[in-house]
DOFINU-357954 format. One record per residue (C-alpha): x, y, z. Coordinates in steps of 0.25 Angstrom, whole numbers, padded with zeros to 4 digits, always signed. Layout:
% residues N
XYZ ...
% end
This chain:
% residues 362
+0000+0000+0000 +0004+0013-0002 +0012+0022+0009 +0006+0036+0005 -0005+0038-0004 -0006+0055-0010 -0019+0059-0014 -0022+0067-0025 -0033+0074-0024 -0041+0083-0012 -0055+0083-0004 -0064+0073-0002 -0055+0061-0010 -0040+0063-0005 -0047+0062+0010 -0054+0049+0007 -0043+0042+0001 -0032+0048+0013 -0044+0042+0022 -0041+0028+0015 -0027+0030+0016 -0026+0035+0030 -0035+0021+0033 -0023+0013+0025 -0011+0019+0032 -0008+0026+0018 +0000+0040+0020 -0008+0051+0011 -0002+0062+0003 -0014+0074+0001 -0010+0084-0012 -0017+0097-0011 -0019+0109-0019 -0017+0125-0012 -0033+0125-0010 -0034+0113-0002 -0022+0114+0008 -0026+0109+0021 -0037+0101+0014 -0043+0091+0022 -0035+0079+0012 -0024+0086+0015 -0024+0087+0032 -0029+0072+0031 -0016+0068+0022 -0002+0065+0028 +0005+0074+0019 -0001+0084+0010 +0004+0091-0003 -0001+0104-0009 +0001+0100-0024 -0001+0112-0031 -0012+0126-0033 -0027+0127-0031 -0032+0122-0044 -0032+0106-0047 -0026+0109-0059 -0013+0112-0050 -0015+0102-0039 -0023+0090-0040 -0021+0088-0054 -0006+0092-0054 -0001+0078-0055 +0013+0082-0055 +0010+0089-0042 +0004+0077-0035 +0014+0068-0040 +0025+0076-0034 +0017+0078-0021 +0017+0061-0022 +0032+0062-0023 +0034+0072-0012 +0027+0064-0002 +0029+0049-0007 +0015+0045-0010 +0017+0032-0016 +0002+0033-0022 -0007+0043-0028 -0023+0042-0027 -0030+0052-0035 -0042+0051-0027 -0054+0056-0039 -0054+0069-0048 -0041+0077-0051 -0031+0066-0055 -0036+0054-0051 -0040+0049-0068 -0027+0055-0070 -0019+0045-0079 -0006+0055-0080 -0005+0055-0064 -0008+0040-0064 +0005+0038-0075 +0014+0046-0067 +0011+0041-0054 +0014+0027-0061 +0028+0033-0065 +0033+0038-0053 +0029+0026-0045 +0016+0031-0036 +0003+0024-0037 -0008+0030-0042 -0020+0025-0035 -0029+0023-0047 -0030+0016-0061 -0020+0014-0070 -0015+0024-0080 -0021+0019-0092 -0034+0016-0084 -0037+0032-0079 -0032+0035-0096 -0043+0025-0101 -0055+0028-0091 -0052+0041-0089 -0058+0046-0102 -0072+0042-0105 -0070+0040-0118 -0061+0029-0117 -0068+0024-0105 -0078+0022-0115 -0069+0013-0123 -0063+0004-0112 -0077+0001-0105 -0082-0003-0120 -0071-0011-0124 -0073-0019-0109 -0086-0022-0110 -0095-0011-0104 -0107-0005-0110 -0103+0011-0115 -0112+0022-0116 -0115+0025-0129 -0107+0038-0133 -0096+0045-0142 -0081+0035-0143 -0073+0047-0144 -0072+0061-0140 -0082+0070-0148 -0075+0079-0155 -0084+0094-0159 -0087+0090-0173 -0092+0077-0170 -0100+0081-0158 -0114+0083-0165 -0111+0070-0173 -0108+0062-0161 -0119+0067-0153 -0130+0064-0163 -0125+0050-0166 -0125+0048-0150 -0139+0056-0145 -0144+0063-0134 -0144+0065-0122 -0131+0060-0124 -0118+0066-0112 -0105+0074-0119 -0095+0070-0111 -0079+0075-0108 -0069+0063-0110 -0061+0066-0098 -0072+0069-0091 -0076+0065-0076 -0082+0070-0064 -0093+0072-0072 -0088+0082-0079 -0089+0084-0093 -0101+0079-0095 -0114+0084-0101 -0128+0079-0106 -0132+0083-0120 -0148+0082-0124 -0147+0088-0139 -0138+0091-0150 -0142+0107-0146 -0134+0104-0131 -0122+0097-0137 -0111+0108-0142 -0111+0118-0130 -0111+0104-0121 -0099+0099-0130 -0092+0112-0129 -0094+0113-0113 -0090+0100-0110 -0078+0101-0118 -0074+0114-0112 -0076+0106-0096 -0069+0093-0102 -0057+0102-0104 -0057+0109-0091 -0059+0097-0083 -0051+0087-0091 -0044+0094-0102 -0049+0087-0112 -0060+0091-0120 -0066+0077-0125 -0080+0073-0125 -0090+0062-0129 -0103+0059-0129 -0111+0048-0122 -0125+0045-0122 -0133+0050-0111 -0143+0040-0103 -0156+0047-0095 -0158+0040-0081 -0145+0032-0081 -0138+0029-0068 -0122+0032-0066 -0117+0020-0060 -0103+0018-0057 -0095+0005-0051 -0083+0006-0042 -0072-0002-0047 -0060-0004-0038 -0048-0014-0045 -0035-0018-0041 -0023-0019-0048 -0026-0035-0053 -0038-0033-0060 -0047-0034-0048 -0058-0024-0052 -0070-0025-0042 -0084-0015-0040 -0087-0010-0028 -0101-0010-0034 -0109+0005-0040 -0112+0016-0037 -0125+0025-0043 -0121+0041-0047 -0134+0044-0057 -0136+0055-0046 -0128+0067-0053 -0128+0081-0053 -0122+0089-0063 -0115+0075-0067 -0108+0075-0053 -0112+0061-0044 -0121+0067-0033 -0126+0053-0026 -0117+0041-0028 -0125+0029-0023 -0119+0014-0019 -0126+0005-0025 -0133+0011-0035 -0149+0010-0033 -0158+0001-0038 -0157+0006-0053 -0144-0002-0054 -0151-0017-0057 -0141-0029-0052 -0138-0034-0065 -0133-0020-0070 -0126-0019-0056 -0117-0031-0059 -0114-0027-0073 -0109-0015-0070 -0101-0020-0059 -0094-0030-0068 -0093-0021-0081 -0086-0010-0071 -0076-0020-0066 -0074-0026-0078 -0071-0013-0085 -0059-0012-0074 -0053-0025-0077 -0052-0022-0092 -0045-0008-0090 -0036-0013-0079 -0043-0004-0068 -0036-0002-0054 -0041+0006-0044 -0054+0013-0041 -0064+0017-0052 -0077+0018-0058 -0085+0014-0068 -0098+0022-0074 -0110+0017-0080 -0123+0022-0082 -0136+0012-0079 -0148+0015-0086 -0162+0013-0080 -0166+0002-0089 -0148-0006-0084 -0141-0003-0094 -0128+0003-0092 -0116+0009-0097 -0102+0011-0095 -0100+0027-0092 -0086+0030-0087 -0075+0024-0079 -0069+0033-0065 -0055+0028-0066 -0053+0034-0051 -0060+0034-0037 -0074+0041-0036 -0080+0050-0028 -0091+0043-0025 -0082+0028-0021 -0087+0033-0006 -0100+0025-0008 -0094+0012-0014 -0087+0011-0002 -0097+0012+0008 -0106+0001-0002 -0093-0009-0002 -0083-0006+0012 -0073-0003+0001 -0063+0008+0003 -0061+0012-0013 -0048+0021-0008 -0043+0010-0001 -0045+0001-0013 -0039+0009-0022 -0026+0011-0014 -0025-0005-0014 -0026-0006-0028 -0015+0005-0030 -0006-0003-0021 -0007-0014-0028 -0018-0025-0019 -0025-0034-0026 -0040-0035-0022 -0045-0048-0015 -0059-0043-0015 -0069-0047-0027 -0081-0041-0031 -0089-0049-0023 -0083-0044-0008 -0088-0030-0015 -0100-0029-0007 -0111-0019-0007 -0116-0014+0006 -0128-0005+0007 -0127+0008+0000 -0121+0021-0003 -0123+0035-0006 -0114+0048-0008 -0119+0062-0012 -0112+0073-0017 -0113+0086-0010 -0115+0096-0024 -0117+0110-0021 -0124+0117-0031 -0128+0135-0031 -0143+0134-0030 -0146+0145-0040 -0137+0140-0052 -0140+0124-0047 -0123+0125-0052 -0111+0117-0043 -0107+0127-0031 -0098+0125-0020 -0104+0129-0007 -0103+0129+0009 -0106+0119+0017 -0116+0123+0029 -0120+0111+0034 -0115+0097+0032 -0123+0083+0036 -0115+0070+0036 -0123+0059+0033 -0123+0047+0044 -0129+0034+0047 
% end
């Protein structure tokens, strides 16, 4: 196992996986930009590194700066934790090179998954149902073209997306060049790549996504689904383990299976996620694959007594699993909300105050 792990990220994430690492007898090394000096992450550490100015761009998403922090303090490992670089294949390449783990998927892994497109592909070529949509990115003067051969509703979609991010419903050809035009400009501010494609769009689907976790011996196991249709502004606002009752059994198993074995045929390690969509009537397709830890891992852990963190750092180490799908167990159920402030006039996302704050118990 690892002697000292640095995280590299803030908030919520680098204090739950320092939580896990603290339980482990792991040292932590928290990196922190000028804003957040003397952030909680950074008190709850055992070293603490300021890695670089306020914006991400100079901090969180400096590799060079959090590989030197990694130097500077002898972390022998890297998590990313979610968002910022943890999809980052360049980071993954140079940790490999100068000898420090990074705890994750491999290289080519975080290359293919990463962008939808070719998530597309790999999930088709191993078997999984696609949503029908465009192959390749969609260039301007193919855009009406494409999207007449496709129909409405249909989703223009960046690429390199995620977070949800990048994404837009399109009803009629009259919507579709400002939508193209806006999406592209937030695909380049977000991703720096401009790319998009279309997908078809399903009314009344639910968003289901299966926890995978594998170790480094082709072991990929489940820790069963998790329900996300609850959205707002395509952010996940109630993430719930299992999903309800609109999930039959039989779709249930197939997605399970598909999910694992789509990790077996791309050589998956790690923590990750794979997206479908479930239409009222059971059918499902393939959506996207989360090549990282997730917000939302919380509630498979409270359905299964698995702690995903610790399971990832195993499988950096090197452990071979001795569980099998079957000591996976779901227990009850599980529900996480998204606190998501919005300006009561405008309906718009607002940072505000917090006045009053109620923990659920029981």
């Amino acid at each position: 196992m690892f002697d000292k792990v640095l995280v590299a990220n803030r908030g919520e994430i680098a204090t739950r996986i320092i939580r896990t690492c603290q339980r482990m007898g792991i040292a932590t090394v928290a990196v922190f930009s000028e804003a957040d000096a003397g952030a909680l992450h950074t008190r709850m550490a055992d070293q603490s590194v300021c890695i670089g100015g306020a914006a991400a761009k100079d901090s969180y998403l400096n590799v060079d700066a959090v590989l030197d922090a990694c130097r500077s303090t002898g972390a022998n490992a890297i998590h990313p934790g979610y968002g910022f670089l943890s999809e980052n294949s360049d980071l993954c390449r140079r940790c490999k090179t100068e000898g420090v783990v990074f705890i994750g998927p491999g290289e080519e892994v975080l290359y293919q998954m990463g962008d939808k497109l070719s998530a597309r592909r790999v999930a088709r070529k191993s078997g999984l149902p696609v949503m029908p949509g465009t192959e390749e990115p969609v260039s301007d003067d193919e855009a009406i073209a494409k999207a007449w051969e496709l129909g409405f509703p249909m989703m223009v979609k960046a690429a390199a997306g995620g977070g949800g991010i990048g994404i837009h419903v399109v009803h009629s050809m009259a919507e579709l060049e400002p939508i193209i035009e806006r999406t592209r400009k937030t695909a380049q501010a977000a991703f720096a790549d401009s790319s998009l494609f279309y997908e078809r769009y399903l009314e009344g689907a639910s968003h289901i996504e299966v926890q995978l976790i594998a170790d480094q011996y082709g072991n990929v196991l489940h820790l069963h689904e998790r329900d996300c249709s609850i959205q707002r502004r395509n952010q996940k606002l109630i993430e719930e383990t299992p999903a309800s009752a609109k999930l039959p059994g039989d779709v249930r198993e197939q997605i399970g299976r598909l999910a694992r074995q789509l990790g077996r045929e791309v050589g998956y390690t790690n923590a990750g996620t794979v997206e479908f969509l479930v239409t009222p009537d059971g059918h499902f397709y393939f959506l996207e694959m989360n090549p990282r830890l997730q917000v939302e891992h919380g509630v498979s852990e409270l359905l299964t007594g698995r702690d995903i963190v610790e399971l990832q750092l195993q499988c950096a180490a090197g452990t071979r699993f001795t569980m099998r799908q079957s000591d996976i167990v779901a227990n009850g159920h599980a529900i996480e909300a998204r606190v998501y402030p919005e300006d009561p006039d405008t309906c718009l996302p607002r940072v505000g105050v917090v006045t009053g704050l109620g923990l659920p118990a029981g």
